[in-house]
Every structure is written in structure tokens, then in C-alpha cells.
C-alpha positions as CSV (number, residue, x, y, z in Angstrom):
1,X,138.6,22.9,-21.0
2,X,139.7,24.9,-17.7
3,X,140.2,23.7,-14.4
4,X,137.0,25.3,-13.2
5,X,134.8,24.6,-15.8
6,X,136.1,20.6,-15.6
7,X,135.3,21.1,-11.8
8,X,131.7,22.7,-12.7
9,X,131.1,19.8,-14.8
10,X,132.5,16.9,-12.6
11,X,134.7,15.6,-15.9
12,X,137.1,13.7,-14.4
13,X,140.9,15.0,-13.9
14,X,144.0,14.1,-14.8
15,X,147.2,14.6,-13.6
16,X,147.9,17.9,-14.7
17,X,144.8,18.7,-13.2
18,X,145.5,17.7,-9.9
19,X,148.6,19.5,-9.7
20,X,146.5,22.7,-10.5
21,X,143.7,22.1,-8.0
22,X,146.8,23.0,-4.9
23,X,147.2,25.9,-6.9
24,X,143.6,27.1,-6.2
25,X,142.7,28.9,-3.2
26,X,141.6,26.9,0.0
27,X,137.9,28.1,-0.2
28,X,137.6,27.4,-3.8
29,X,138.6,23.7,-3.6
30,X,136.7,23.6,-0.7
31,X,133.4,24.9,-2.4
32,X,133.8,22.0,-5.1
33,X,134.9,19.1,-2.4
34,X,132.0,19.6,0.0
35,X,129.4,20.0,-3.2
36,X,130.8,16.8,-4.2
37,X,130.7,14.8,-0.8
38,X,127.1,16.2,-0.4
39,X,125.8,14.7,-3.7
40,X,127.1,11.9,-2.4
41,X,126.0,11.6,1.0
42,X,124.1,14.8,2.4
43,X,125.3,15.4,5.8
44,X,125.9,12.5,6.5
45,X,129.5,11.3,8.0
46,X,130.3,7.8,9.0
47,X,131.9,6.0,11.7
48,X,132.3,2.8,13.3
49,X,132.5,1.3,16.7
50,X,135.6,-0.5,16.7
51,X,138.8,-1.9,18.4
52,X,142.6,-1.7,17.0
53,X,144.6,-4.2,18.1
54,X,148.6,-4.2,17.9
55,X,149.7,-7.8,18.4
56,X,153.2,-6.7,18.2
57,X,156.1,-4.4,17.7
58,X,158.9,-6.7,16.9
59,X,159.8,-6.0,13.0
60,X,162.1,-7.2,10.1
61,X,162.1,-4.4,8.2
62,X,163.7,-0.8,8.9
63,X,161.0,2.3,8.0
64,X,162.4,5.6,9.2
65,X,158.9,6.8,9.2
66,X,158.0,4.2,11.9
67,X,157.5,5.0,15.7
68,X,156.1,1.9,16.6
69,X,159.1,-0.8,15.0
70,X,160.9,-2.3,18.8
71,X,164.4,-2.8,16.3
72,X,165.2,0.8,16.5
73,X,164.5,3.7,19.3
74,X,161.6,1.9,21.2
75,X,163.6,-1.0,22.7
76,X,160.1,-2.3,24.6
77,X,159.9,-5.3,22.6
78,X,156.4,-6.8,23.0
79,X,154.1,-10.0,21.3
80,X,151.1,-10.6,22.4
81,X,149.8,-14.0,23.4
82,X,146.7,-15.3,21.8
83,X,144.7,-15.4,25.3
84,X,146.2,-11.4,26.0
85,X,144.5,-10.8,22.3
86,X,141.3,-12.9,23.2
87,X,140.9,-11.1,26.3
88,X,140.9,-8.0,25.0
89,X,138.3,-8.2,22.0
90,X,136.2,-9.8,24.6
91,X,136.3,-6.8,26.9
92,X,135.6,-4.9,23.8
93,X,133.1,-6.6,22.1
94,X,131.4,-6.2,25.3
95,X,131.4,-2.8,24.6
96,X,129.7,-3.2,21.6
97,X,132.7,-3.1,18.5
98,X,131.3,-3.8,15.5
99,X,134.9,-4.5,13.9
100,X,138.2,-5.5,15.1
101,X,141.5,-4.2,13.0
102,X,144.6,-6.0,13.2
103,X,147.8,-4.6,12.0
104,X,151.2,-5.4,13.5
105,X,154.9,-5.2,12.6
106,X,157.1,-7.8,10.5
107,X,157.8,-10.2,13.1
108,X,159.8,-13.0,11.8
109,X,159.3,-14.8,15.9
110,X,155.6,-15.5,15.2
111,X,154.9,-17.3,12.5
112,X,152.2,-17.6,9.7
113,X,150.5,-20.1,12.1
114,X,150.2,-17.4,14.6
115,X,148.3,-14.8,12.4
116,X,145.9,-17.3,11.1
117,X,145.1,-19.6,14.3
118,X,144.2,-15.8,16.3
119,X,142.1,-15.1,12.9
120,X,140.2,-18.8,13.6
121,X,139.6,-18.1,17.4
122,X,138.5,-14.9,17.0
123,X,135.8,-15.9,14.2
124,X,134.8,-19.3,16.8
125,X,134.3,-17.1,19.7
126,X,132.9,-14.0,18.1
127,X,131.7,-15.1,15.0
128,X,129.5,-11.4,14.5
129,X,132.5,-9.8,14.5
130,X,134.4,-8.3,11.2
131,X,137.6,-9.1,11.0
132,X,139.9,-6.3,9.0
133,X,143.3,-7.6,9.0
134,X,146.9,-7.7,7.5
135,X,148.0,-5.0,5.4
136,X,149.2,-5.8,1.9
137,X,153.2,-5.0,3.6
138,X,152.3,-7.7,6.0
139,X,151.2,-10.5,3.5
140,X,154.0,-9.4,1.0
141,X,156.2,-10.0,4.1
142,X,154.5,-13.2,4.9
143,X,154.8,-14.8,1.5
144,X,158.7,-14.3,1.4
145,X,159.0,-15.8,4.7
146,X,157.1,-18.7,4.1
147,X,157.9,-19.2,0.3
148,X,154.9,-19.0,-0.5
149,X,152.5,-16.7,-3.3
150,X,150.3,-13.3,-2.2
151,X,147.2,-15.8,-3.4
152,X,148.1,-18.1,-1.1
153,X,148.3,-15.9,1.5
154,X,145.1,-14.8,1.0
155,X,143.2,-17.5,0.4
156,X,144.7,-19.2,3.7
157,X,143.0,-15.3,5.1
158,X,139.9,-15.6,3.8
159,X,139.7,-19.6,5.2
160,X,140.6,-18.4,9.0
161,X,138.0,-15.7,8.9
162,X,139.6,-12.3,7.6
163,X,136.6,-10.4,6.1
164,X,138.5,-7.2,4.8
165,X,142.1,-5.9,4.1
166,X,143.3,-2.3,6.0
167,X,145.1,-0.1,3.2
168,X,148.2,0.3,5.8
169,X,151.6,-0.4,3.5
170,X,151.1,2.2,0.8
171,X,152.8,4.7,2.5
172,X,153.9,6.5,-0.9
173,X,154.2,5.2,-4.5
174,X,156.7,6.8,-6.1
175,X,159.7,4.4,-6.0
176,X,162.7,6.7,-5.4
177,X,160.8,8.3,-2.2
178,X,159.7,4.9,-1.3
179,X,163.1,3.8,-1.4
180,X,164.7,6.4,1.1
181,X,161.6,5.9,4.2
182,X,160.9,2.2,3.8
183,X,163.3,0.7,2.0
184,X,162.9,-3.1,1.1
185,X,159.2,-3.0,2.1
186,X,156.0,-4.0,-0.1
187,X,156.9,-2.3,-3.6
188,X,154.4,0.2,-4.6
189,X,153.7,-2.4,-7.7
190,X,153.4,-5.6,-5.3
191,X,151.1,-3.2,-3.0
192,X,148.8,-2.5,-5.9
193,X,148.7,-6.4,-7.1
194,X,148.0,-7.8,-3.8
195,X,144.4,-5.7,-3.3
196,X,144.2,-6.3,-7.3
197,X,144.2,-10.5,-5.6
198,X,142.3,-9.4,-2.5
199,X,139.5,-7.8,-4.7
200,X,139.5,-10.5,-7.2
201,X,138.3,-13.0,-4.4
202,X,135.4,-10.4,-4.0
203,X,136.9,-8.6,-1.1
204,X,136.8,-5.2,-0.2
205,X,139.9,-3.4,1.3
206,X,141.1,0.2,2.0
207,X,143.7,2.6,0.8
208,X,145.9,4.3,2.1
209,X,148.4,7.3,1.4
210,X,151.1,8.5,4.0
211,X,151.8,12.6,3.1
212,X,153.8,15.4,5.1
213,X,157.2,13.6,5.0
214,X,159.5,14.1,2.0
215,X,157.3,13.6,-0.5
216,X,156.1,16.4,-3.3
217,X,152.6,17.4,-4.4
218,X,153.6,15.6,-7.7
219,X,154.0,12.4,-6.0
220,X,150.4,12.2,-3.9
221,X,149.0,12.9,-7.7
222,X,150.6,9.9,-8.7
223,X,149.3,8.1,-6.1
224,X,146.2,9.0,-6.3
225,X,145.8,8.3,-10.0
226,X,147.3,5.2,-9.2
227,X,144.3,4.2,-6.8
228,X,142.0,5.7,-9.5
229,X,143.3,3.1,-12.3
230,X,142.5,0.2,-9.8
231,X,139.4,1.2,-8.5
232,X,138.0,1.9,-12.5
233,X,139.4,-2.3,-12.7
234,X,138.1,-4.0,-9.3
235,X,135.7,-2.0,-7.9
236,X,137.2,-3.3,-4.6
237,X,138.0,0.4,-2.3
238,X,135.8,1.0,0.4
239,X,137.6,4.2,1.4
240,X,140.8,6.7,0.7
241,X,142.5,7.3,4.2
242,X,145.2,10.2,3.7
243,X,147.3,9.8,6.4
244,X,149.4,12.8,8.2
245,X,152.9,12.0,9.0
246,X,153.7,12.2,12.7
247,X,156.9,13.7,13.2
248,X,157.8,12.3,17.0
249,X,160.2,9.3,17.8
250,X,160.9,8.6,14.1
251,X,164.2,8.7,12.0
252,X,162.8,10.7,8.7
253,X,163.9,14.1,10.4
254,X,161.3,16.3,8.7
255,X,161.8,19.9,9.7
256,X,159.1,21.6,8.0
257,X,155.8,20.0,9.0
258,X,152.9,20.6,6.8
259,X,150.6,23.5,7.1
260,X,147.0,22.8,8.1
261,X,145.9,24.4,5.1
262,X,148.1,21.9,2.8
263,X,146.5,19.0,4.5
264,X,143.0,20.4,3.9
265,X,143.8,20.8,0.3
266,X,144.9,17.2,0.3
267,X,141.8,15.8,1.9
268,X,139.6,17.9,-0.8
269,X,141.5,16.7,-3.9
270,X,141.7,13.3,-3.0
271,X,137.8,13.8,-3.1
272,X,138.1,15.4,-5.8
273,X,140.3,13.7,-7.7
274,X,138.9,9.7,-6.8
275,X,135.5,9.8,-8.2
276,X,135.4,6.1,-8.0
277,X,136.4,5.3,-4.5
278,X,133.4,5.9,-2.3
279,X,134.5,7.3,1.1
280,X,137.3,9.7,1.9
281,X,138.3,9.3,5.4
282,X,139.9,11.8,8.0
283,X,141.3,9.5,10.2
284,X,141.4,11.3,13.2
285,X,144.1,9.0,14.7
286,X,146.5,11.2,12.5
287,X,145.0,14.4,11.8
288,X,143.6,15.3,15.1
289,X,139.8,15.1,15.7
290,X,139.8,18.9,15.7
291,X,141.0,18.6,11.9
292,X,139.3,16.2,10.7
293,X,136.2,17.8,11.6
294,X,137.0,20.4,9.7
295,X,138.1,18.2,7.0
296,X,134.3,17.4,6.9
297,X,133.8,20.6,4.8
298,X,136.7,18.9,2.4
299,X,135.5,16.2,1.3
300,X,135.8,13.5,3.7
301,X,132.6,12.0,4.8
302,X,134.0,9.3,7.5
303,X,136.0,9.3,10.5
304,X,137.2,5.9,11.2
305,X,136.0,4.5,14.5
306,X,136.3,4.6,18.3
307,X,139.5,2.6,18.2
308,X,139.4,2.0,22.2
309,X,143.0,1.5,21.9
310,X,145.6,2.2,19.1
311,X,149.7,1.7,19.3
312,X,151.3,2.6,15.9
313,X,150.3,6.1,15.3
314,X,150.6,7.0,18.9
315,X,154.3,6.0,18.9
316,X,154.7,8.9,17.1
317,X,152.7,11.3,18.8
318,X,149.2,11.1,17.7
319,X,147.0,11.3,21.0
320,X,145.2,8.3,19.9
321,X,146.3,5.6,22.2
322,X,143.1,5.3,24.4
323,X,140.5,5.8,21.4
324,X,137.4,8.0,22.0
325,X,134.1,7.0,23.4
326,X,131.0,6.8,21.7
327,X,129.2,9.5,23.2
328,X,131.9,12.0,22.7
329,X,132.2,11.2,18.9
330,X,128.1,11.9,18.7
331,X,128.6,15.0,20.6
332,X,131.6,16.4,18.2
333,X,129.8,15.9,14.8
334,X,126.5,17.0,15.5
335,X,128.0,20.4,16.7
336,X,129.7,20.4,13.6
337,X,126.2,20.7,11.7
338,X,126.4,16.9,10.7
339,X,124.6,13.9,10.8
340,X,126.2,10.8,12.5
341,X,125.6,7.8,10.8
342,X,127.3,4.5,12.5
343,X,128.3,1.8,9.9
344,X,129.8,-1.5,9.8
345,X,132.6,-2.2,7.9
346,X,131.0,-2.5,4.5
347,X,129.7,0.9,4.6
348,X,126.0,-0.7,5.7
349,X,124.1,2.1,7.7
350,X,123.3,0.9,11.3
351,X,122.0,3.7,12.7
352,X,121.2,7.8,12.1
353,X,121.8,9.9,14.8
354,X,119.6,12.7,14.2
């Protein structure tokens, strides 16, 4: 059967066929990405109010991807206390987040103890709150420090009031490019097996996929399918975030950035191409919001959130360091011809704009 016709008839693709869908023109792969996110979900496109929070920048490990790592170019080593954290998802939750997302660098200085007694006071004080924290690099991380297993890990998360995993950590999967921007990180194997545990407690989590580097088309197909053979296992994604490389302050030295055409492609055959993870997300943190509203008519029906304030992508350059209000987030996707639908971090709907 032909790519088309397996496209007409929504049989599900394999590699080889993911390789061909870049080969398609963008209009075509966009025709069969936007039919398929509007069986899904109309006109609808989701978003959340919430708050990132970067507790610190001090890191073990040596990505030359990473911006945001204090051990290399940005000498402005910080950790934040617990009452600097606590005052700061006050303020926000005051502003009505629904969700607070905690991801930090490897920091050897602050201890397991640290992590899960913020986790605890967070729950105590703001008990509403979901708490989506610790990518799978920072629990593989954890568990060598502390000699102890990714289940433990997890279950002492789960105990101090972690309700879902980020998909952060990924980066890539294929081991010989993994190896040259982060090596002696979370393998791509120990990434998979640690939301294979996090699902398995009945937890949902996120995945994630970092593209416009060094890797090839062949390897985001790999990825992808990769996800895919989870997913069809656990049932446990909430979303696909493909996330675009920012080039600025970083070590990877990429020359020849990708085309806004390539990352459209990506966005609609990671829609295409997941037919069992729900969401595909244009994280405007990395793409630009001016992208990812166009990635809207790619495939991706979510946007990710407010953010209010956000440290690692903005390291690099992303202008996402200050978030974006509500109303302007309203404002942007209804003049895109879509409907905003606010969520919590489950996917529930909390309210339609319309």
C-alpha cells in the first residue's frame, strides 16, 4: 500500500513510512495532520495556567546543548532556598496556576532531601495544586547519587506529592548522537524504563524530543517509534512536546539552523506518526508563539501554559523568560480561527472560550 493511500486510511506507519512523509510536500502533510487533530479535537487547542520553576543551575553533568548548566559559560551559580521557591508559587498561585513544573539541573549540593521536603511543603500549603516534577535525567541522576533504584525514586515522589513526570531528558534516542551532546546522561534505554516505572504506578508523564541539532530525519523516526512502542504498552503519555534547539550560549555549534518549514513537517508527522499519544504540543517556549500557532494547522492541538517565568530555554535564547499572560494567549488563538480550551494537567477541560 502507498504512502497516500495508508494516510487516506489512517493504517498506521512504520518507519519507512515516516521517512517518506518529509519527502511530501508541506501542504500535503499538512492536509493529513490537521484532518487528523480535528477528528480528534475539533478546534479545539489546549493550554494551561501554570508556573515553571528553576530551583537551580548548578549541574553534574556536561550537555553541550545546555544554556542553562552554571559549570560551563554561565558562571551565575544559583539554588534556590525552599522559602525563595515557596514564595514564589504563592505569588503565583495567587494568580490562579493550576500546575507548578519543576525541572532543575544535576546538583550534587542539594540533596534528595531537598527535592522531596520542597515536593511535601508545596502539597501542605497548596494542596490543589498539581505538581509535575523531575524529569526521568533527574531521577536517573538521583538514584546513582543516592545508591538507590528508579522505583525507589519514584515511589519516595509519588509519597511527597509529585502528581506527574515532565518528558524533559529525552533529548534524542539514538545512542551515538546521544553520546556526542549529553554524554553520560539518562541513556535513551534508562529514559524509556523509568516512565515504563512511572506509568506502572498509574502515572501519567510527557515526552519529549529535542530536534534541529545534529541529529538526522532518520533519528526523530526512531524516536518517535520508540514513544509509539511504549505508549501501545502503558498507555501512560499525555502529550508529545517536539522541542526546537536553541542555538544561543550553548557548545553544540550548529551552523545550519533548521528551516521553519522542516519544523512544521516535524510537528505534523509526529501527529502523524503517534496515533496513540493523545496531544501534540507546540511548546511555544521553543518554537516561538508565532510558530506554534501555525503549527496549529500541523497537528498540534496544545500549547503548554503561561509559564509566568521560565530559565532553561531562555538561556539559550528563547524569549520565554517572563511567560505570557492569560489574556494575551486568549487573544492569539481565537484570531487564529481556534477555540481556547484551558485544562489541567490531566487533559480535563476547565473552561471553553468561545
Amino acid at each position: 500500500m502507498n504512502l497516500i493511500k495508508k494516510l487516506e486510511s489512517q493504517k498506521r506507519l512504520n518507519y519507512e513510512d515516516g521517512l517518506a512523509l518529509y519527502e511530501l510536500d508541506l501542504f500535503t502533510l499538512a492536509q493529513f495532520a490537521h484532518k487528523k487533530r480535528g477528528s480528534l479535537y475539533g478546534k479545539k487547542v489546549f493550554f494551561n495556567v501554570n508556573r515553571h520553576i528553576n530551583p537551580t543551575n548548578v549541574c553534574k553533568d556536561v550537555c553541550k546543548f545546555c544554556a542553562f548548566s552554571a559549570n560551563r559559560k554561565n558562571k551565575n551559580q544559583y539554588t534556590m532556598t525552599h522559602e525563595k521557591i515557596l514564595s514564589e508559587v504563592k505569588k503565583s498561585y495567587k494568580n490562579g496556576i493550576k500546575e507548578i513544573h519543576i525541572v532543575s539541573a544535576h546538583n550534587p549540593k542539594t540533596g534528595l532531601k531537598w527535592y522531596l521536603e520542597i515536593f511535601s511543603k508545596i502539597k501542605k500549603e497548596f494542596p490543589s495544586l498539581h505538581i509535575k516534577a523531575l524529569t526521568a535525567a533527574e531521577i536517573h541522576f538521583l538514584s546513582k547519587e543516592y545508591n538507590l533504584t528508579h522505583t525507589q525514586i519514584i515511589d519516595k515522589m509519588i509519597t511527597h506529592g509529585v502528581d506527574s513526570m515532565p518528558g524533559g531528558g529525552a533529548e534524542i534516542f539514538d545512542e551515538k548522537v546521544r553520546s556526542y551532546i549529553c554524554k553520560g546522561k539518562v541513556t535513551s534505554q534508562e529514559w524509556l524504563d523509568i516512565h515504563e516505572l512511572w506509568h506502572s504506578k498509574g502515572k501519567m508523564s510527557n515526552a519529549t524530543m529535542l530536534f534541529g541539532h545534529v541529529e538526522k530525519r532518520e533519528n526523530r523516526i526512531d524516536h518517535m517509534l520508540r514513544l509509539r512502542d511504549l505508549q501501545d504498552r502503558t498507555s501512560g503519555f499525555n502529550a508529545f512536546i517536539p522541542l526546537v534547539y536553541q542555538r544561543e550560549n550553548n557548545f553544540l555549534k550548529v551552523e545550519n539552523f533548521l528551516s521553519s518549514v522542516e519544523i512544521l513537517k516535524t510537528y505534523a508527522i509526529s501527529r502523524l506518526m503517534l496515533d496513540n499519544i493523545p496531544h501534540i504540543k507546540a511548546y511555544w517556549a521553543t518554537s516561538t508563539i508565532s510558530l506554534a500557532l501555525v503549527a496549529l494547522e500541523f497537528g498540534a492541538d496544545d500549547l503548554d501554559g503561561t509559564i509566568e517565568r521560565e530559565a532553561i530555554q531562555s538561556a539559550a535564547g528563547a524569549s520565554s523568560a517572563y511567560g505570557m499572560n492569560i489574556k494575551n494567549f486568549l487573544d492569539l488563538i481565537t484570531t487564529s480561527n481556534f477555540i481556547p480550551v484551558e485544562r489541567d494537567s490531566l487533559y480535563n477541560e476547565l473552561k471553553r472560550y468561545i
